[in-house]
C-alpha angles and dihedrals in degrees: 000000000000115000134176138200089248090064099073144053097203130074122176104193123210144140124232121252129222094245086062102067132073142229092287082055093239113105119290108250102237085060097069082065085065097049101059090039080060094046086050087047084055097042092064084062092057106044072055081244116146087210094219108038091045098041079056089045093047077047088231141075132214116245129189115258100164145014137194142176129177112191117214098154141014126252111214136209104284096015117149106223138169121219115206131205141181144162110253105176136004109200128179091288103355136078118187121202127199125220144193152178125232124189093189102302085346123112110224106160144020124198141167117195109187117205131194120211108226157147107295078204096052104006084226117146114270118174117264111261119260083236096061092038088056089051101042092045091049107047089061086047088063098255132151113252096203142047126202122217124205127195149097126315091259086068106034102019103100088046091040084052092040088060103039098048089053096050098023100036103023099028099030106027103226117147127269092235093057099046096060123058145160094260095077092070085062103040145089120252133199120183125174125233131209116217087260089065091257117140109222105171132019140176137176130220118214131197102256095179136230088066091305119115121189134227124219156157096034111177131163133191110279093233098042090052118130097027112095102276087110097047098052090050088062110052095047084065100046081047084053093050101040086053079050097057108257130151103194135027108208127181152158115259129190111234104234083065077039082111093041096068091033089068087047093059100263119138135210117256121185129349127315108273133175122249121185090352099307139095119265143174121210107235139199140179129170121256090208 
C-alpha cells in the first residue's frame, strides 16, 4: 500500500525509544502495533472526544477485530516519526481506520485496525451510532470538531461549573469556597463544545478597569489537555474584551501553564505568588 503525507489529516508525532528496538537495532515488529494503538488513543483528542465518558454516553464501546501491518522500511532507535491515521470507512458496525508511518516524506509502515461497534455487557455488534458516524465522517471532511459559546453566567454557567469542579475542586483540590465567587453572576463566560454537546473547557473575563479586562478561571478537560481547547477559549475572550474596548488582557497563570501563554504572546509581570495554595505568575499581553 502506497501512502503519502498528503492522505491524511492526522499526524501523531514520537520518537522511538531504545527499549523499542531489537537485536538488529531497528524496531522490533509487534511495536508498530503500539504505535498506531497510541496515534488512535490521540485521535480521540482530536476529534475533542474523552474516549471513555463519551464511548458510556454513545452506550457502546469499539473493540479490534482486526489488525494489520505491512512493513516497507525500518524505524531506528531515536528516530522522529509520525504516525498517521485516518477513518477510512464507517460500515453498519464497523469502522476501519487506516494507518501509517512517516520518517520525515518516507513511508515506513502501513497498517489497517478494524474496530466493531458493541455492547461493553455482551460484546455483541450494535450499529454505530449516527453521532459517531457524523464525527468521524466530518473530521476527515475537514471539519471543526468544536464550537465555543460566549455569553453571561445565566447561560453557561451549569456547563462552566461542571467543568471547573471537576478540574479546580476533584482534580486540584481547591476548596469549594475558593473556587465560587460573586464575580461569576457579572462576568463573561466562554465554554467549548464537542460535536456530542459536551463542554470540555471553559474560562471567564472579568472587567479589570482602566481599559484592562482579566482572564480566569481557565480549565480544560484533563484528557483533552494539550490539544487547542484552551487556546480557542482564550482567545474568544480576548476577542470579547477587545469588542469591549480594552487595551490590555491581563491573568493569573499557574506556572506549570506559565509556557502555554508565553507561546501565545503573553508576557510575565511582577514576581511568582501563591494563590489558593499553588504557585502563579501574573501575566499581560496587549489587545491593539
Amino acid at each position: 500500500m502506497s501512502l503519502t503525507r498528503a492522505d491524511f489529516r492526522f499526524f501523531h508525532r514520537l520518537r522511538v525509544r531504545w527499549a523499542e528496538v531489537d537485536m538488529q537495532k531497528i524496531v522490533f515488529n509487534a511495536h508498530y502495533l503500539m504505535y498506531f494503538d497510541t496515534a488512535i488513543t490521540d485521535y480521540w483528542r482530536a476529534l475533542a472526544l474523552p474516549y471513555e465518558a463519551s464511548m458510556h454516553a454513545l452506550d457502546g464501546d469499539l473493540y479490534v477485530v482486526k489488525a494489520t501491518v505491512e512493513y516497507h522500511a525500518s524505524a531506528k532507535a531515536d528516530d522522529q516519526i509520525d504516525v498517521a491515521m485516518k477513518c477510512e470507512r464507517v460500515g453498519r458496525s464497523s469502522i476501519v481506520f487506516t494507518g501509517a508511518i512517516f520518517r520525515g516524506d518516507e513511508h515506513l509502515i502501513s497498517g489497517e485496525l478494524v474496530y466493531v461497534f458493541a455492547d461493553p455487557a455482551t460484546q455483541t455488534s450494535r450499529p454505530v451510532p449516527q453521532a459517531l458516524r457524523d464525527i468521524l465522517l466530518g473530521y476527515e471532511a475537514g471539519e471543526a470538531m468544536t464550537e465555543v459559546k460566549v455569553g453571561p453566567w445565566s447561560e453557561l454557567g451549569a456547563d462552566a461549573q461542571r467543568i471547573r469542579t471537576a478540574v479546580f475542586v476533584e482534580e486540584q483540590r481547591i476548596p469549594k469556597e475558593l473556587e465560587w465567587d460573586e464575580a461569576d453572576a457579572t462576568a463573561v463566560h466562554a465554554v467549548a463544545y464537542n460535536r456530542l454537546g459536551h463542554p470540555m473547557a471553559t474560562g471567564r473575563l472579568l472587567n479589570a478597569g482602566a481599559g484592562t479586562v482579566k482572564i480566569g478561571r481557565m480549565a480544560v478537560n484533563r484528557v483533552l489537555r494539550g490539544g487547542s481547547l484552551g487556546r480557542q477559549v482564550l482567545f474568544a475572550l480576548m476577542d470579547a474584551g477587545k469588542a469591549a474596548g480594552a487595551h490590555e488582557v491581563e491573568l493569573h497563570a499557574q506556572r506549570s501553564a506559565e509556557g502555554f501563554y508565553l507561546r501565545l504572546g503573553f508576557s510575565p509581570r511582577g514576581e511568582p505568588f501563591e494563590e489558593a495554595g499553588i504557585p502563579h505568575q501574573e501575566m499581560f499581553k496587549s489587545l491593539a
